[in-house]
C-alpha positions as CSV (number, residue, x, y, z in Angstrom):
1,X,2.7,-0.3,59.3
2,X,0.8,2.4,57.1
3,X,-1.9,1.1,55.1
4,X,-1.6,1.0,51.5
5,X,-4.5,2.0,49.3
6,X,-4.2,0.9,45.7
7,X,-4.9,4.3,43.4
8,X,-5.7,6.4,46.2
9,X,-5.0,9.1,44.2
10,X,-7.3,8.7,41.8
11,X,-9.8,7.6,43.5
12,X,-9.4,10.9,45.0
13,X,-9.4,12.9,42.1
14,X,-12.7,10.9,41.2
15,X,-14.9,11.5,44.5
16,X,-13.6,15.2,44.3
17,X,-15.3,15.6,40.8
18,X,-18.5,13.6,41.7
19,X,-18.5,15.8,44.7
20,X,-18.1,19.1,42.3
21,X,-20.7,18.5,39.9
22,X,-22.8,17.1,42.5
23,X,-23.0,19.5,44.9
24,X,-20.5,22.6,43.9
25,X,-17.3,24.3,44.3
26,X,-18.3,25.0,47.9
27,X,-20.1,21.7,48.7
28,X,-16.3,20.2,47.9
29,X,-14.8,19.4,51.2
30,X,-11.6,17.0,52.4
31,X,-13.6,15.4,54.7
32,X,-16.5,14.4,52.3
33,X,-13.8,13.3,49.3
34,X,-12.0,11.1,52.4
35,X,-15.5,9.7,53.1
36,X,-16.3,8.8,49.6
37,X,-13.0,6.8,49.0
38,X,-13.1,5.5,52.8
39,X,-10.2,7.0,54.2
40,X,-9.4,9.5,57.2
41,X,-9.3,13.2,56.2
42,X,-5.5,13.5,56.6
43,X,-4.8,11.0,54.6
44,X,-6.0,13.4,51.7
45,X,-3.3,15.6,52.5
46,X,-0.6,13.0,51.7
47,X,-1.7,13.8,48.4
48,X,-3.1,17.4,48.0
49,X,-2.0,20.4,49.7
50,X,-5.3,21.6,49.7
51,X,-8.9,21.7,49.0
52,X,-7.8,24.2,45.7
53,X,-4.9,21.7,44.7
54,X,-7.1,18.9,44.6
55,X,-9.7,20.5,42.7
56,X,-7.3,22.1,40.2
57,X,-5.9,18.4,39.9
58,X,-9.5,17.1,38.8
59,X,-9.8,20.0,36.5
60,X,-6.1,19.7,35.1
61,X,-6.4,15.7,34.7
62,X,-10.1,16.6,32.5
63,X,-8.5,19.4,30.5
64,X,-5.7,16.5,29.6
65,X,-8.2,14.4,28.4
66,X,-9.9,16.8,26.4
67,X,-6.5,18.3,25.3
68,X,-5.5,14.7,24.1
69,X,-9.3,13.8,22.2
70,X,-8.2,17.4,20.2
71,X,-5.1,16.8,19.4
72,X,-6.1,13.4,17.8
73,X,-9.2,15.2,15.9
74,X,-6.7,17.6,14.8
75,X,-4.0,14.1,13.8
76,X,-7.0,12.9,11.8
77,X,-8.5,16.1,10.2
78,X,-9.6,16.0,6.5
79,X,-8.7,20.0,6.3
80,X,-7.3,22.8,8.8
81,X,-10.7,24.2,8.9
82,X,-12.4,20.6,10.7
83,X,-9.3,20.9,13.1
84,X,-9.4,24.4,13.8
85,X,-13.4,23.1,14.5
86,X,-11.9,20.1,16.9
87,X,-10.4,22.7,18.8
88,X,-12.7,25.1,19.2
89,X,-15.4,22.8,20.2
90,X,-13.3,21.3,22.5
91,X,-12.4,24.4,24.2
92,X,-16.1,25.4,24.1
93,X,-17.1,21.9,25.8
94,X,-14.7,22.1,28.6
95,X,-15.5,25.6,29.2
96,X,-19.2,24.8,29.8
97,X,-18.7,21.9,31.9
98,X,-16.6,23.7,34.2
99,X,-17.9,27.7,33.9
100,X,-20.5,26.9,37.4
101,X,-17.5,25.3,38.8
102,X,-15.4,28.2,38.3
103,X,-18.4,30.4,38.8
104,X,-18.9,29.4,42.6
105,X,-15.2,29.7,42.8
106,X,-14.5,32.8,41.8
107,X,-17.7,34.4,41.0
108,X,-16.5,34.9,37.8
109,X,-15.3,32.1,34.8
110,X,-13.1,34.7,33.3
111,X,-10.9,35.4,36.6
112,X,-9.8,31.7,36.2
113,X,-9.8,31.9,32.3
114,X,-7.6,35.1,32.9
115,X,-4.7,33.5,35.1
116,X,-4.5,30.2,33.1
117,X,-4.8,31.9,29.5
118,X,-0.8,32.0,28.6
119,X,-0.6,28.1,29.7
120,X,-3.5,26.8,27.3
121,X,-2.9,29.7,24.3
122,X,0.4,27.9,24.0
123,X,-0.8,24.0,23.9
124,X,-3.4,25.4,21.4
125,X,-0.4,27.1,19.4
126,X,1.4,23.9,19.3
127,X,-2.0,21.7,18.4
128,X,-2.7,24.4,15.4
129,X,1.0,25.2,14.0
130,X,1.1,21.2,13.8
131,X,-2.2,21.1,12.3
132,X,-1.1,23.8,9.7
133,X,2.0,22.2,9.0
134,X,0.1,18.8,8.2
135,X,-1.5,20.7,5.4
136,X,2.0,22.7,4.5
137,X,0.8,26.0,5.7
138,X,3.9,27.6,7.0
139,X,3.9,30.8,9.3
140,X,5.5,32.5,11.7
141,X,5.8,32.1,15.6
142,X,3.4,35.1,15.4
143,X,0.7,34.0,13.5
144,X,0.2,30.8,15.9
145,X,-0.2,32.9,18.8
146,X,-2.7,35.0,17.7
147,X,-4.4,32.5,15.8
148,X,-4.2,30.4,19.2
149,X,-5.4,33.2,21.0
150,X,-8.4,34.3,18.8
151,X,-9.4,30.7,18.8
152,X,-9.4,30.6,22.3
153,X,-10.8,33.8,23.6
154,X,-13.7,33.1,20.8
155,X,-14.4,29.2,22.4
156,X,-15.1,30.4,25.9
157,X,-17.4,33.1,24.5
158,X,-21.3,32.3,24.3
159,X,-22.4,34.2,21.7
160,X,-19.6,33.8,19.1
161,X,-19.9,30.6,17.5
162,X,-17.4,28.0,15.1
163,X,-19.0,29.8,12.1
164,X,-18.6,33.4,13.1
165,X,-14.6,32.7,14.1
166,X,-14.5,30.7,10.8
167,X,-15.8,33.8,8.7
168,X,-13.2,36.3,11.1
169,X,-10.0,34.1,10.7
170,X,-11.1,34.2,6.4
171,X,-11.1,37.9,6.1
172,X,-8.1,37.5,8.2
173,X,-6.1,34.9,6.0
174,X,-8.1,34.6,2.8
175,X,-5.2,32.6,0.8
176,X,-4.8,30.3,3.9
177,X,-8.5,29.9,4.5
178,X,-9.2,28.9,1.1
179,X,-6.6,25.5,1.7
180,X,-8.3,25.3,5.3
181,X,-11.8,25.0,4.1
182,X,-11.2,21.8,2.3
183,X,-14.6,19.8,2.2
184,X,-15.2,20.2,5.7
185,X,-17.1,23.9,5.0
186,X,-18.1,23.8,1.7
């Protein structure tokens, strides 16, 4: 009779990102993940396909977490312009804890920013056109979209910070950024 291990799975996901931010993209191996949770290597495989699967699991299961604690910033914000903050800070948080990751990877952040761009510009449309629409701004599909995708393209970039995209999207949408300031900026 097969052993059953009570949240093997996560336990999994857990020992794979000790294992990441301990020792690297490369220092991630099945056998060292089994190790940690005290299981034989194949049993990894009844749950990942691979070493890549399992670390795009940890790194999918974080960017839920981090997806959620935004979109309840956003539920609470005082104005559009402290949730259009939430969400830029919490892109630019989850892009710094994971850019080495994705680093020894790829060699480059931006290849695995580039291929998984489309998925997260459209939950960060749907956090910010629910965001707007708390605070009866009104646009079109369009404006979400770019909005989403200046916000997110200007998160994952160093040297821009929330105040320079603040001051962009205002020249942008001056009537609109005058009701997103609110007592956040001012």
């Amino acid at each position: 009779m097969p052993k059953i291990i009570d949240n093997a799975r996560e336990n999994l996901l857990t020992a794979a990102e000790e294992l990441l931010f301990d020792e690297g993209y490369k220092g991630v191996t099945i056998r060292k993940v089994a190790k940690r949770c005290g299981m034989a290597a194949g049993t990894v495989f009844n749950y990942f396909e691979n070493k890549e699967m399992l670390i795009a699991s940890v790194i999918a299961r974080d960017w839920a977490k981090v997806l959620q604690r935004i979109n309840e910033e956003c539920r609470t914000a005082k104005s559009v312009s402290e949730g259009l903050c939430a969400v830029f800070n919490g892109i630019r948080s989850f892009s710094e804890k994971y850019k080495p990751v994705w680093a020894d990877y790829t060699g480059s952040f931006f290849g695995f920013f580039r291929r998984h761009r489309l998925m997260l510009r459209r939950q960060i449309e749907e956090l910010l056109r629910s965001l707007l629409l708390r605070f009866d701004i009104k646009k079109e599909s369009s404006f979400f979209s770019i909005l989403s995708e200046t916000v997110l393209s200007s998160a994952v970039q160093e040297d821009i910070r929330w105040e320079d995209l603040l001051s962009f999207v205002s020249a942008l949408f001056p009537s609109e950024i005058s009701m997103m300031k609110g007592d956040f900026y001012e």
